[in-house]
C-alpha positions as CSV (number, residue, x, y, z in Angstrom):
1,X,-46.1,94.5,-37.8
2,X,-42.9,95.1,-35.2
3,X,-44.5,93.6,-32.5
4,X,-46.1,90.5,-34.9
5,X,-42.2,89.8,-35.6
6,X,-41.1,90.3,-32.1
7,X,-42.9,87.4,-30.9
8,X,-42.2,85.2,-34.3
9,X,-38.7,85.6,-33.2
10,X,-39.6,84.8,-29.5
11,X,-41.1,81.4,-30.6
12,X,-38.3,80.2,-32.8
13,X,-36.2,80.8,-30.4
14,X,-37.7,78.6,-27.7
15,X,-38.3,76.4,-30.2
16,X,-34.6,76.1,-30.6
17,X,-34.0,75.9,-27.3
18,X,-36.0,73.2,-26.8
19,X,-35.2,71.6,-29.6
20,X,-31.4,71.3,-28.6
21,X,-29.8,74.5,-29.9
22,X,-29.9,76.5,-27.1
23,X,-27.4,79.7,-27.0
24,X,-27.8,79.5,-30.9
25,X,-28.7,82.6,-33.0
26,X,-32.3,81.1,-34.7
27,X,-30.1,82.0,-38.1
28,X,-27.5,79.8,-37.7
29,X,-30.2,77.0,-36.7
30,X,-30.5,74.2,-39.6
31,X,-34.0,73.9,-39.6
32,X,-34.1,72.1,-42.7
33,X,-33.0,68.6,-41.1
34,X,-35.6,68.8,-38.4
35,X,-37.9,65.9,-38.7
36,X,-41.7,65.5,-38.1
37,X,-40.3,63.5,-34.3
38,X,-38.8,67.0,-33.1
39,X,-41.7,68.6,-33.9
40,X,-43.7,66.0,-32.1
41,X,-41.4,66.1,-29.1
42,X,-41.7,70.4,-28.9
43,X,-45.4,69.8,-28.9
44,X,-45.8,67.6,-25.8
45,X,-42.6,69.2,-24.5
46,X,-45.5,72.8,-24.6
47,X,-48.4,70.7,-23.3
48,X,-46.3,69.1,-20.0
49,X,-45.4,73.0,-19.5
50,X,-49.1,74.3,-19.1
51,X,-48.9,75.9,-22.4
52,X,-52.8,76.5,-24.3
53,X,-53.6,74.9,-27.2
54,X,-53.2,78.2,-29.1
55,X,-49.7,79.0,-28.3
56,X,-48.8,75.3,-29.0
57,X,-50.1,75.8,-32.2
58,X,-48.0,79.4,-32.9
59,X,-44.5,77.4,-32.3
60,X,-46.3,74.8,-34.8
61,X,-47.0,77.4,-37.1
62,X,-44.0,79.7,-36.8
63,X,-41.6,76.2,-37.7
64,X,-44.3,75.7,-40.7
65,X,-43.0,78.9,-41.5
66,X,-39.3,78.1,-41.5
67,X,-39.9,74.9,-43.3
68,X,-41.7,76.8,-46.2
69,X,-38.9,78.8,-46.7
70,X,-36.5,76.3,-46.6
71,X,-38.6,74.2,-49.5
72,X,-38.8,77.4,-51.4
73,X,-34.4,77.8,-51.5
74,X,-34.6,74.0,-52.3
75,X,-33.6,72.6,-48.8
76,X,-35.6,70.2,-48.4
77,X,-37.6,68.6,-50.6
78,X,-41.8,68.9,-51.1
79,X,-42.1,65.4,-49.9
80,X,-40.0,66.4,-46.6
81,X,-42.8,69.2,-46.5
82,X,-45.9,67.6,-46.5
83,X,-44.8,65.6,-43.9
84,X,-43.5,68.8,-41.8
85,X,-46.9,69.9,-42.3
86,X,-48.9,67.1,-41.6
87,X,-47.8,67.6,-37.8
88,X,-50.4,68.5,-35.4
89,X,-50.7,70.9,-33.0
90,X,-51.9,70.1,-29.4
91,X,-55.5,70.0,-29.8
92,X,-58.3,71.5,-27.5
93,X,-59.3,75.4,-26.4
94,X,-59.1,77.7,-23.3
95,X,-61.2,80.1,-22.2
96,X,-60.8,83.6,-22.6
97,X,-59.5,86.0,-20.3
98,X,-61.2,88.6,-21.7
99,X,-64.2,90.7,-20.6
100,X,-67.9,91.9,-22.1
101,X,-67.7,95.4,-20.8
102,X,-71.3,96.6,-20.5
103,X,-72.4,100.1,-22.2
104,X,-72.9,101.3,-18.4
105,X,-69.5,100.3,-17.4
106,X,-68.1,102.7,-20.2
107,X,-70.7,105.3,-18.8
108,X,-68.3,104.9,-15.6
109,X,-65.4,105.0,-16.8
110,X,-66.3,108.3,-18.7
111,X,-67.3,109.5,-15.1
112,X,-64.4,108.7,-13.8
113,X,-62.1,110.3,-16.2
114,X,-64.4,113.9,-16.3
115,X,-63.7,113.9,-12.3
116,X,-59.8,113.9,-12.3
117,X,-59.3,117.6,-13.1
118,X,-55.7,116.7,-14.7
119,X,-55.1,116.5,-18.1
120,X,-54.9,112.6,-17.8
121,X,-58.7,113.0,-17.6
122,X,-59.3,114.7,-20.3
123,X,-56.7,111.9,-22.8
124,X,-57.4,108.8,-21.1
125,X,-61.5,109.7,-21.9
126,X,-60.5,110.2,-25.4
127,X,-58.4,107.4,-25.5
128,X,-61.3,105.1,-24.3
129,X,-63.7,106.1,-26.2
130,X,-61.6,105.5,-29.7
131,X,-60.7,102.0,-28.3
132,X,-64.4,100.9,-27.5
133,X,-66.2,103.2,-29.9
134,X,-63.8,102.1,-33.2
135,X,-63.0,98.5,-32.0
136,X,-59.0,99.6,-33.1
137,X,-56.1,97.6,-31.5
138,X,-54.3,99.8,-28.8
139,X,-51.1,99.5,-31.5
140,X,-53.2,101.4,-34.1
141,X,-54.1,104.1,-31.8
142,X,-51.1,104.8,-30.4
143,X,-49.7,105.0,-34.3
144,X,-52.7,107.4,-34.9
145,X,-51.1,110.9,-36.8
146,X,-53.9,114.0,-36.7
147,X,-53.8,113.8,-40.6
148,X,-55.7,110.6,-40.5
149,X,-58.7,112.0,-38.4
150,X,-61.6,113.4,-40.7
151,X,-64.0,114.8,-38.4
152,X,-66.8,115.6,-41.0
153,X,-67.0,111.6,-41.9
154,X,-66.2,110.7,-37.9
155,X,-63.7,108.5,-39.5
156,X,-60.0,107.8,-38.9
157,X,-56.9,105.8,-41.5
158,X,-55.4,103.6,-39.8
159,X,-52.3,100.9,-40.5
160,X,-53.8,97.2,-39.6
161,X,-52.8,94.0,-39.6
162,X,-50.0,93.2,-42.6
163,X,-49.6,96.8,-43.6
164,X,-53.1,97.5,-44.7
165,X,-54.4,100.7,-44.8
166,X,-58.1,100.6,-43.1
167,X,-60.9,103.3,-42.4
168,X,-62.4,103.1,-38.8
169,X,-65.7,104.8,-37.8
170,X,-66.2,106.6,-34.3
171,X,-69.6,107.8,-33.3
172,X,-70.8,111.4,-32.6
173,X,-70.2,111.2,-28.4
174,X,-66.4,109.2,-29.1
175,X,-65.2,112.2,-31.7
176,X,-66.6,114.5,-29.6
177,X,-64.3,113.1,-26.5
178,X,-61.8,113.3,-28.8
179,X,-62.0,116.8,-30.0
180,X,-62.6,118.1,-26.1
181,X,-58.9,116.7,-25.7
182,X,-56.8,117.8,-29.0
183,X,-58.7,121.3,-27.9
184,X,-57.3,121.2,-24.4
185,X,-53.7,120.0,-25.8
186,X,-53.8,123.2,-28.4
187,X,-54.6,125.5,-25.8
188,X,-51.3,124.0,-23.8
189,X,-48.9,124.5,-26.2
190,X,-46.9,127.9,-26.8
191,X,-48.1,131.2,-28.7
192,X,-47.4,129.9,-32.1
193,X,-46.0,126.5,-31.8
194,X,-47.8,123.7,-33.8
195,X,-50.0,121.1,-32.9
196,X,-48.1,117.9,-32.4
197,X,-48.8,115.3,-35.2
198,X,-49.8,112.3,-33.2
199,X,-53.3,112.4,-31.1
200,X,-52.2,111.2,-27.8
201,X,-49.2,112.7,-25.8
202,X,-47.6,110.7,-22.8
203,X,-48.3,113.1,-19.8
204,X,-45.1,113.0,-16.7
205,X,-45.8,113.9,-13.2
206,X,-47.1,117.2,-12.5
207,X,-49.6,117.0,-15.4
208,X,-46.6,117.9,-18.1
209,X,-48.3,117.1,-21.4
210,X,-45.0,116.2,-23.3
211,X,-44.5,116.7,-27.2
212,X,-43.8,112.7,-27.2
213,X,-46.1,110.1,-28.3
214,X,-47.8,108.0,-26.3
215,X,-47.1,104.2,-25.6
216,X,-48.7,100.9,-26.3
217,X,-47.5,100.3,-22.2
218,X,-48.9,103.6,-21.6
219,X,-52.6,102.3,-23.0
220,X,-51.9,99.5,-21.2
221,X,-51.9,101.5,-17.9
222,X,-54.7,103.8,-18.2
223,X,-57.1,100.5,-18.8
224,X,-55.4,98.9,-15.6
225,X,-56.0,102.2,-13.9
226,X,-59.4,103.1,-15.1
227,X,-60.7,100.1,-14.8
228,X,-59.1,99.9,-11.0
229,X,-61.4,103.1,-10.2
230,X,-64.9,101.4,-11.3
231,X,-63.9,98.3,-9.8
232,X,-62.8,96.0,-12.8
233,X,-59.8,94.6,-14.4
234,X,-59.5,95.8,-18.2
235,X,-57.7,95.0,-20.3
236,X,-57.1,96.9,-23.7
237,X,-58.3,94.4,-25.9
238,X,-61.5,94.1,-24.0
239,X,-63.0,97.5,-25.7
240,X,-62.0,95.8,-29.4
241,X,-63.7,92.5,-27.9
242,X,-67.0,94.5,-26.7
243,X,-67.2,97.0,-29.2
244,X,-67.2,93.4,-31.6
245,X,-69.8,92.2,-29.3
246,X,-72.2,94.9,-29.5
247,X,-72.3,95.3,-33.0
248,X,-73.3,91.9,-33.5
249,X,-75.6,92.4,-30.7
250,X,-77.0,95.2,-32.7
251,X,-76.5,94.3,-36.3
252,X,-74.6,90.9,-37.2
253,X,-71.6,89.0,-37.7
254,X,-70.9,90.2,-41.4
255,X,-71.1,93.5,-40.2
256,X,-69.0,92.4,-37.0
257,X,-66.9,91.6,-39.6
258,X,-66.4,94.0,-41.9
259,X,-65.9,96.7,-38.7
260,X,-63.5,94.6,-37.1
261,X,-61.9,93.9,-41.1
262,X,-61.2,90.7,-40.0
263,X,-60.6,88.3,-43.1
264,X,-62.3,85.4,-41.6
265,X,-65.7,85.3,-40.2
266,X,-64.6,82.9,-37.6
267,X,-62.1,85.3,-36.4
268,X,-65.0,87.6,-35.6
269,X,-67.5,85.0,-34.1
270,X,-64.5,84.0,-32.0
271,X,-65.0,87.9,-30.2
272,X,-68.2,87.4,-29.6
273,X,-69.1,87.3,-25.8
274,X,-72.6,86.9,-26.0
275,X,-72.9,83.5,-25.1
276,X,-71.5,84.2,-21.2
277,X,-74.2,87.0,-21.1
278,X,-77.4,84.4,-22.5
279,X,-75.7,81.7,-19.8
280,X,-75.7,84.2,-17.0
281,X,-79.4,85.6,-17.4
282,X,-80.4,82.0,-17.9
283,X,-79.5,80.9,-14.5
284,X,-80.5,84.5,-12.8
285,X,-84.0,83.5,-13.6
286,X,-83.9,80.7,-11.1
287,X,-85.0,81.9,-8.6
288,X,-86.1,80.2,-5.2
């Protein structure tokens, strides 16, 4: 995806940087005579900068990368590979910033949203509940086109990860926030003027529903601001994370799975926030 690529081209070039071709185009880098040192030297380099585990291992990754291709145009040979590949990212974990967001948080935020009389209220309900109630990424609804939505099956095609064409389900109070909006934006636009083709417009000052799409900044904002009103910070992802979350909750990982169409099952079980909610009532029971 765009924004998969933007940051692949982020990380290769700090990578260069720090690897001594700063101010160089990451084209014109010659990746192929790095040695398994640099590589070495760019991970501790990471670690005495506060960088996580995880993004060490993305620069890691995104060189791995590099070096494959350069083995496959015959730039280095397999031996020089394996050893390019037997180098290590930093090792350990993080925790998450992420959030659980409870069923009655959603409740709130659906309160919060019916109360502002603007049109916002009516989009940014909609927009919430296809976030938590389809665990999509906020990039995939904002990419959402009104010929993917099949109301009869509750179901909407989406484009995932890698170009994949996927099928997310909503359920029956989600669709329905969604239809009380598209209904509202019809009624808006001119005698005889057609529905825009895109499910969420961005909305200017004064309450102007424009005929442009909404943002993946613009999602970004209404879970900042939303989440500001009930007294929580949200972050988009945190619907995909809890919507994860309570279908395992309610079903189980494979189904977690299959929902979030993650290929990995680890992926999944690394959403699932469970385990701070079991700690929390654990200690809530001691009580003096």
């Amino acid at each position: 995806m765009p924004s998969s690529r933007l940051t692949m081209h982020y990380v290769l070039q700090d990578a260069a940087d720090r690897l001594g071709f700063a101010d160089t185009d990451i084209r014109e880098v010659p990746w192929h005579a790095l040695e398994p040192g640099h590589i070495t030297g760019l991970v501790s380099a990471l670690r005495e900068d506060g960088y996580a585990p995880n993004t060490s291992s993305l620069y890691v990754n995104a060189i791995r990368g590099v070096m494959n291709e350069a083995w496959r145009l015959s730039l280095i040979s397999h031996d020089q590979l394996l050893k390019m590949r037997s180098v290590k990212a930093a090792q350990g974990t993080r925790l998450g910033n992420g959030r659980n967001l409870r069923r009655s948080l959603i409740r709130e935020l659906m309160a919060v949203c019916a109360a502002d009389p603007r049109p916002q209220g009516l989009r940014d309900a909609a927009v919430i509940a296809i976030l938590y109630g389809t665990g999509m990424r906020k990039s995939e609804s904002v990419n959402l086109e009104l010929a993917q939505v099949d109301p009869a099956e509750r179901s909407l095609r989406v484009m995932g990860k890698g170009d994949k064409e996927l099928i997310k389900y909503a359920p029956a109070w989600a669709f329905a926030k969604l239809d009380a909006w598209l209904a509202f934006r019809r009624e808006q636009l001119p005698a005889g003027a057609e529905d825009d083709p895109f499910l969420f417009n961005r909305i200017r000052r004064g309450s102007h529903i424009t005929r442009e799409r909404i943002t993946k900044h613009a999602i970004y904002y209404i879970a900042r601001q939303r989440g500001e009103q009930v007294g929580v910070k949200i972050m988009p992802h945190d619907f995909r994370r809890s919507f994860i979350t309570r279908v395992i909750e309610d079903h189980d990982l494979s189904i977690a799975q299959k929902l979030a169409h993650h290929s990995n099952i680890q992926t999944t079980a690394s959403y699932d926030m469970r385990d701070d909610n079991e700690r929390r009532r654990a200690v809530e029971r001691f009580e003096l």
